[in-house]
C-alpha positions as CSV (number, residue, x, y, z in Angstrom):
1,X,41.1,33.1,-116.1
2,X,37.6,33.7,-114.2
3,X,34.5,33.1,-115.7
4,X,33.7,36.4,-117.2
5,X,36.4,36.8,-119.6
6,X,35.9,33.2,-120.7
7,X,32.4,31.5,-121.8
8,X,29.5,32.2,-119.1
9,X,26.1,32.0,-119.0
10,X,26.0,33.7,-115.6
11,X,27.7,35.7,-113.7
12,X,27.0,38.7,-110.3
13,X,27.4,42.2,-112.0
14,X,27.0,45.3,-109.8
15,X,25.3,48.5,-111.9
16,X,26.2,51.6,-110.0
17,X,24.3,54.7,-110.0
18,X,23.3,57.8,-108.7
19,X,21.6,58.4,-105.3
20,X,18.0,57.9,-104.7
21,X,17.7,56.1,-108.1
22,X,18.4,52.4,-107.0
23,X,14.7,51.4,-107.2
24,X,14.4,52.5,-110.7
25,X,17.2,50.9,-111.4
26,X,16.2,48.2,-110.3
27,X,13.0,47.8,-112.4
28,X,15.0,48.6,-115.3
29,X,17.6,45.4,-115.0
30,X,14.1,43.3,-114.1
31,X,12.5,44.6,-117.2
32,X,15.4,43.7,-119.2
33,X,16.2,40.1,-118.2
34,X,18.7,40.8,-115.1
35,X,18.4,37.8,-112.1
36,X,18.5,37.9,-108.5
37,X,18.5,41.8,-108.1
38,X,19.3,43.5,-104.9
39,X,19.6,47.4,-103.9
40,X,22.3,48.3,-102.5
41,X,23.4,52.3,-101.8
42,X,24.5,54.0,-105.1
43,X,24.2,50.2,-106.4
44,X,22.2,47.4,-107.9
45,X,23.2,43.8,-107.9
46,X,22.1,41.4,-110.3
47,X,22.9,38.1,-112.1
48,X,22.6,37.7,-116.1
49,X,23.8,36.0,-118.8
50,X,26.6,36.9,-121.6
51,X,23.4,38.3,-124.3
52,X,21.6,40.1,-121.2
53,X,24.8,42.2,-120.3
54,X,25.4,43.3,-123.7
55,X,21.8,44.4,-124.1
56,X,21.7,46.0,-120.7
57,X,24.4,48.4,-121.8
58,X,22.8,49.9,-124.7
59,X,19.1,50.2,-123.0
60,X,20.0,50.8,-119.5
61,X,18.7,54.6,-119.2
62,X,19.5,55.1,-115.1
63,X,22.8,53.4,-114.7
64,X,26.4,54.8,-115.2
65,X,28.4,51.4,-115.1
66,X,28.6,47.9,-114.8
67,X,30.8,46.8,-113.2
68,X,32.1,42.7,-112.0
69,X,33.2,42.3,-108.3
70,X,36.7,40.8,-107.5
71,X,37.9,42.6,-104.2
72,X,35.4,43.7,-101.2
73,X,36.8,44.8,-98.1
74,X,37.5,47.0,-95.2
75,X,41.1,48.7,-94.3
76,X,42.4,50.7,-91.5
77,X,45.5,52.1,-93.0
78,X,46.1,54.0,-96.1
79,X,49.2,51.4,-97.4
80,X,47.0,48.8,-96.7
81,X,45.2,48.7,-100.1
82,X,48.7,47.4,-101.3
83,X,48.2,44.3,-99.7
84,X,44.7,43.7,-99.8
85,X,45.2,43.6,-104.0
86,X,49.1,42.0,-104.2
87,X,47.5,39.4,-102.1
88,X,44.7,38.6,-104.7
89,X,45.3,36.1,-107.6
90,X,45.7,38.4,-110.8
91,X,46.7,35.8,-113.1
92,X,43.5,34.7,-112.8
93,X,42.0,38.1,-114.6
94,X,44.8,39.1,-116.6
95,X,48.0,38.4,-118.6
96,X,51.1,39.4,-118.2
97,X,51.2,40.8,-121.2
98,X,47.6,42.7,-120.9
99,X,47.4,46.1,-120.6
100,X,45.1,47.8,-117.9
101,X,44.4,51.1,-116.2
102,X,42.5,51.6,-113.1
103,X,39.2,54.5,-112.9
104,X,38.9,55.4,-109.5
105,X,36.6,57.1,-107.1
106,X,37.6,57.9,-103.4
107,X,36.0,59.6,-100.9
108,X,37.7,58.8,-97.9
109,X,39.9,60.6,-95.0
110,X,42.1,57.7,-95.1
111,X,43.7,59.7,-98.5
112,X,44.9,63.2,-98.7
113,X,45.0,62.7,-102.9
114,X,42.5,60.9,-104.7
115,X,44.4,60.1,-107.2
116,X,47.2,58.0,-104.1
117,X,45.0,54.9,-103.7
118,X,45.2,53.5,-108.0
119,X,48.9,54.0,-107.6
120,X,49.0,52.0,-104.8
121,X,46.7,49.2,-106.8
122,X,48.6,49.9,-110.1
123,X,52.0,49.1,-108.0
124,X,50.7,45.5,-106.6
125,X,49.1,44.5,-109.4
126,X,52.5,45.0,-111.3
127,X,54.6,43.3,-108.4
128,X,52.4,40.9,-108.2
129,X,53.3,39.9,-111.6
130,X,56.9,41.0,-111.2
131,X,57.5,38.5,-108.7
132,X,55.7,35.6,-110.6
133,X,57.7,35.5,-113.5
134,X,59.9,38.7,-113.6
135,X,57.6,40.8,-116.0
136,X,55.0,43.1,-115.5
137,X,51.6,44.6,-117.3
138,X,51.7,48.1,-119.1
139,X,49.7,50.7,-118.1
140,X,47.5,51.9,-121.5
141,X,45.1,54.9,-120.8
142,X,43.5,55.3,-124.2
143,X,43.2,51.8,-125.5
144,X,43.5,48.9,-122.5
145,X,42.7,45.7,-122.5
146,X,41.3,45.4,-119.1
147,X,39.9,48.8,-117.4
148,X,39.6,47.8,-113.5
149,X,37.4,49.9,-111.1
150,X,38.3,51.0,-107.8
151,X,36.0,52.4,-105.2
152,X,36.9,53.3,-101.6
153,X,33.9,55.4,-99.4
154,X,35.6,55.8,-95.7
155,X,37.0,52.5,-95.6
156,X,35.5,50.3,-97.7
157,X,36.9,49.5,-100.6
158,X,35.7,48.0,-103.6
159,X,37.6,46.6,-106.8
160,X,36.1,45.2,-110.2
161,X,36.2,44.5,-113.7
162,X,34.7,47.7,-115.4
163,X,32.2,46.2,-118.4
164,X,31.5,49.6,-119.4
165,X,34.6,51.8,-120.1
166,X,32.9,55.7,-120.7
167,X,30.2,56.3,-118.7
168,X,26.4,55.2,-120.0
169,X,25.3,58.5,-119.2
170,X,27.1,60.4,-122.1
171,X,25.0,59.9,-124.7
172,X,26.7,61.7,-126.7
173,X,23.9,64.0,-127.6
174,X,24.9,66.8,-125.9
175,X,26.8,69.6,-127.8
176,X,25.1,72.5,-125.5
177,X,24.8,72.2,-122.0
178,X,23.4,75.6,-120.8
179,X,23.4,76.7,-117.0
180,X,22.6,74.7,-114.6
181,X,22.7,71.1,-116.9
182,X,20.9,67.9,-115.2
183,X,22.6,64.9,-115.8
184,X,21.1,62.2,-118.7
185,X,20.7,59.3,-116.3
186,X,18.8,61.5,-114.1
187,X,16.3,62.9,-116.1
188,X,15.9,59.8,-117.2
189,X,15.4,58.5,-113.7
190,X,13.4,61.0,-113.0
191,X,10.9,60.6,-115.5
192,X,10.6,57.1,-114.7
193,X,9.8,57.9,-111.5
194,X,6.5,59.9,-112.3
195,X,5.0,56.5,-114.2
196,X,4.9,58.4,-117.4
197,X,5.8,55.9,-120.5
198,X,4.7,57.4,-123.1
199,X,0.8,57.4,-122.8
200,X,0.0,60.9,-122.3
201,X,1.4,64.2,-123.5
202,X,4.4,65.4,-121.9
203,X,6.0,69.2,-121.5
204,X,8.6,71.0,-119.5
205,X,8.3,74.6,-119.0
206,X,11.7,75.6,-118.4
207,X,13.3,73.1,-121.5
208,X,16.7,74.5,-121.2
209,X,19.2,72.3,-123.1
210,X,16.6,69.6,-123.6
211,X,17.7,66.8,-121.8
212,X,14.2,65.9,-120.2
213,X,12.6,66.4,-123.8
214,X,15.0,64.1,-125.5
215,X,15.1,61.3,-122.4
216,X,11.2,61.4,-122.4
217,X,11.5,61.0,-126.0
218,X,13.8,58.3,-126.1
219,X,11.3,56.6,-123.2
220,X,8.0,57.2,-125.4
221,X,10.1,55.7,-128.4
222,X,11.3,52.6,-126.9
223,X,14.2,54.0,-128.1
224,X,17.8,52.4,-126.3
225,X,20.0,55.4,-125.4
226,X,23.2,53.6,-126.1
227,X,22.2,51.7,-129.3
228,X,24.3,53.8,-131.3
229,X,27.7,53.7,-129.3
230,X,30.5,51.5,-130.9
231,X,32.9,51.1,-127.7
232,X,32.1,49.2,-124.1
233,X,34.8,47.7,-122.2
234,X,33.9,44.2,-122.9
235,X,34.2,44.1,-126.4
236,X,38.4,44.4,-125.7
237,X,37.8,40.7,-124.1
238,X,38.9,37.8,-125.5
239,X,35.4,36.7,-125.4
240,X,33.6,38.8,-127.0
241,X,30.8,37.7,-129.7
242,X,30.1,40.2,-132.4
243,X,27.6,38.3,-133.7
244,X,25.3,38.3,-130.1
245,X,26.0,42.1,-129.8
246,X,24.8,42.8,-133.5
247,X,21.8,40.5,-132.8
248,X,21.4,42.6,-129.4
249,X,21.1,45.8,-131.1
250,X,19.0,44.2,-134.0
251,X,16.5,43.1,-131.8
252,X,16.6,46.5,-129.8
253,X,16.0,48.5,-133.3
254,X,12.9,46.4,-133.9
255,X,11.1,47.4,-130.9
256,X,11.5,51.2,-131.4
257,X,7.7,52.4,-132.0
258,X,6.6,56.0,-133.3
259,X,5.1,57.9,-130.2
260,X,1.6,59.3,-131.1
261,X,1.6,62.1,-128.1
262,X,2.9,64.9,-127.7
263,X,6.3,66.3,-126.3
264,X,6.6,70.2,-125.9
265,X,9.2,72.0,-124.5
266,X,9.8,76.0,-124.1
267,X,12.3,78.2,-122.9
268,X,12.5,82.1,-122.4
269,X,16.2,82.4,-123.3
270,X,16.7,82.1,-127.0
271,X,20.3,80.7,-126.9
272,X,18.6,77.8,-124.7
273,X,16.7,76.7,-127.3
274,X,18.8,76.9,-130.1
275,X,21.1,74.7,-127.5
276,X,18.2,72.6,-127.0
277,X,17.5,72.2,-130.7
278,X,21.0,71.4,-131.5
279,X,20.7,68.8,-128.8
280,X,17.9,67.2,-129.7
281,X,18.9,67.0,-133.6
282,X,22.2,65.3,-132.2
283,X,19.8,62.7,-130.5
284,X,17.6,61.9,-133.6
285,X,14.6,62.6,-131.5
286,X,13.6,66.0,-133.6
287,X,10.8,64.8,-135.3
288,X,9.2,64.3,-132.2
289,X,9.5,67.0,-130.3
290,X,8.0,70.7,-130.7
291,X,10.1,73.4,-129.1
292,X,9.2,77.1,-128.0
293,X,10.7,80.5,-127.4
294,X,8.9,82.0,-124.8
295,X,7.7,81.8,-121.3
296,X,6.2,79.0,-119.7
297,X,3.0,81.7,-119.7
298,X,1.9,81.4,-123.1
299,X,1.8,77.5,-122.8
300,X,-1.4,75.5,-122.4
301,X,-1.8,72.2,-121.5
302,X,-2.3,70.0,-125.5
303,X,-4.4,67.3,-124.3
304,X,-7.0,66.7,-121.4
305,X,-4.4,64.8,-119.4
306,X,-0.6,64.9,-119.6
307,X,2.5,65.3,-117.5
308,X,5.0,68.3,-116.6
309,X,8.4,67.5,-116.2
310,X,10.7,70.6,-115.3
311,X,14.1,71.5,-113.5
312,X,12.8,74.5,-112.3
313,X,15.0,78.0,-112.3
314,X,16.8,79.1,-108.9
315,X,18.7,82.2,-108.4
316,X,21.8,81.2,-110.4
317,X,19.5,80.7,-113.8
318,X,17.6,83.9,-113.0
319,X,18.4,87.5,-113.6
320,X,15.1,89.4,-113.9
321,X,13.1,88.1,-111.6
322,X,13.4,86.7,-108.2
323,X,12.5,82.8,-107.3
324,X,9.5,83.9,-105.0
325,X,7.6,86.1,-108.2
326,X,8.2,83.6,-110.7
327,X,7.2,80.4,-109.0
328,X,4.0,82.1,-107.7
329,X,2.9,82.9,-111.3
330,X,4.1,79.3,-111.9
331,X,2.0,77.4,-109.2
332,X,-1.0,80.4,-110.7
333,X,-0.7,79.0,-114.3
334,X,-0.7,75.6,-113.6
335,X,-3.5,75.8,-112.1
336,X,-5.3,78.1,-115.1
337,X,-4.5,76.0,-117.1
338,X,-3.1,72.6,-116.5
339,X,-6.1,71.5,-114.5
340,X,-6.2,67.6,-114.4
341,X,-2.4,67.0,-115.8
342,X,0.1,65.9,-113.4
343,X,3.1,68.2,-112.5
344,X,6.3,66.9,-111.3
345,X,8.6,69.7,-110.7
346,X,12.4,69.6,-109.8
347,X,13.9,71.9,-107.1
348,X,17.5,72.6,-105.7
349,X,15.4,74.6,-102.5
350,X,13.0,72.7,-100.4
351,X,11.6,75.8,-98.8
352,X,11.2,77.7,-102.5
353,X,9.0,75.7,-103.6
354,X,6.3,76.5,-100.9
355,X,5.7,79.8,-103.0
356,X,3.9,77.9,-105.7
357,X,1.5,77.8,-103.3
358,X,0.4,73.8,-104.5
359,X,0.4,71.4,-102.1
360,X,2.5,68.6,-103.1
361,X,1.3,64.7,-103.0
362,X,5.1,63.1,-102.5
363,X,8.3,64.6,-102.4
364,X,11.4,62.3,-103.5
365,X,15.3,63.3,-103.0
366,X,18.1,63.1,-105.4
367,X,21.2,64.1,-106.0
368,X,22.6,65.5,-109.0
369,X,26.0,65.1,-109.0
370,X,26.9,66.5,-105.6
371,X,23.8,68.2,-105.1
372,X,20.9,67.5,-103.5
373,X,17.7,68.2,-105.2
374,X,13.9,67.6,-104.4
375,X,11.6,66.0,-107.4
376,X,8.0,66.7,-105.8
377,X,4.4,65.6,-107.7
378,X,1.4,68.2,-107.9
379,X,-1.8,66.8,-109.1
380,X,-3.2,70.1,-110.5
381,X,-6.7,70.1,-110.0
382,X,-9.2,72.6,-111.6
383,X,-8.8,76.5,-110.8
384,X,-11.8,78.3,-109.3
């Protein structure tokens, strides 16, 4: 068997994650104990120990899996996945008797159907075995031993041992998702991004289901996002220490702190914040954060200095009012009375956001999912 699924005290883990957020990531894995890191695209590469990947998977807040490299490679032909993975030494990562299923993600014109290229590495890996000694693994979708990853992006493919199983960025908070929904390891990202930690007071205008509010609480908490999920991947392994993961999460429990700022979110649309509330009550994080029907135009800045985090509305979240009107009065109000905060605003339009009429200091990309989005920071200095 390799390493990994036997005793190690180090191993080359790759955390994959959304565009635009490798840096973050990054800085993350180095703040958490990770080795040897290196950016890649939609990737971070890293060395740790057995203790450092277990803790990684409940505090990582910008990753979506961890994954352990076995296959990298470039093909030509569609059927030639086949024997790129019946060539590779299997016995040496699983049993016979092991069950496994493959998660994969394709995006290349070498497949018509996604779904082609893990029955093509389901079918070696089980002749593979066939031919070695007449049997061959079982397929187990709910409950496998062994979950392997596939990737293929135009013809470079990618195969692994997925340490994570679900995703790390369903926290499992979210019962409401409202219109228009940013993604937990995003937000999270995002926030990141502006610096903000906790010191200052925080606030998005435009709260919607709350996923900024509860990821900035989480952050200003020292609060691990996975710390209450019961099921990774790795603890189906043979290896598998319950006693290191239960001192993981012990030791993560202990550094939670109680934020002393503030964390304010509002929303015009009532059902959005009763989504929101029943979001963040889901997360734990209610105690700490103050929520408000109305428009972002009856909210004042709470403390001298602070930070605004918001997704901001486009025309498939309004219905009253076009985008032009209401980010003017936006770009007006922060102005009024934000003066000295810092505003970091999120946008799906480049162009739109030239009608708030601020000038912006740096504009970043992302991508949210499949779309591209534009996270832009606005000193807001006093309005005369």
């Amino acid at each position: 068997m390799i390493e990994l699924l036997d005793d190690f005290e180090d191993a080359r883990f790759m955390a994959k994650c959304q565009q635009g957020v490798e840096e973050i990531l990054a800085e993350e894995l180095h703040q958490l104990g990770a080795r040897d890191i290196k950016t890649g695209n939609r990737a971070v590469f890293f060395s740790c120990d057995r203790k450092t990947l277990y803790r990684l998977h409940i505090s990582l807040r910008t990753a979506q899996k961890i994954i352990y490299p076995l296959i990298e490679a470039t093909i030509d032909q569609p059927k030639q996945l086949y024997e790129l993975v019946k060539s590779f030494s299997w016995d040496q990562v699983m049993k016979v008797h092991h069950t496994f299923k493959i998660d994969s993600v394709v995006n290349s014109s070498l497949y018509k159907h996604t779904l082609y290229p893990a029955l093509l590495m389901k079918d070696a890996i089980c002749d593979y075995f066939r031919e070695k000694n007449g049997k061959r693994p079982d397929i187990d979708k709910d409950n496998p031993k062994l979950i392997l990853y596939l990737g293929i992006r135009k013809n470079k493919v990618f195969i692994g041992i997925d340490t994570t199983g679900e995703l790390l960025h369903r926290r499992k908070y979210r019962v409401f998702g409202g219109q228009a929904p940013i993604k937990e390891d995003l937000a999270a990202a995002l926030i990141l991004k502006t610096g903000w930690r906790g010191e200052c007071d925080f606030v998005d205008l435009f709260c919607g289901s709350g996923t900024f509010l509860i990821e900035a609480a989480m952050i200003a908490s020292r609060r691990s996002p996975n710390i209450s999920r019961s099921n990774f991947a790795f603890m189906q392994w043979n290896n598998y220490d319950e006693r290191i993961m239960k001192q993981v999460i012990r030791e993560a429990e202990e550094e939670v702190i109680q934020p002393k700022i503030k964390i304010t979110g509002c929303d015009i649309n009532p059902k959005a914040i009763e989504g929101a509330k029943r979001n963040i009550i889901k997360s734990g994080m209610i105690s700490w954060i103050s929520l408000k029907n109305t428009s972002f135009e009856q909210i004042k800045k709470t403390s001298n200095n602070g930070v605004i985090v918001s997704n901001l509305p486009y025309e498939v979240r309004l219905k009253s009012v076009s985008t032009k009107d209401l980010y003017k009065l936006l770009g007006f109000h922060l102005k009024k009375e934000f003066s000295d905060w810092d505003a970091w605003l999120l946008t799906a339009d480049k162009k739109s956001s030239e009608f708030l009429k601020l000038k912006p200091q740096n504009t970043y990309e992302f991508f949210n999912g499949k779309i591209k989005v534009y996270f832009s920071h606005y000193p807001i200095m006093s309005f005369n």
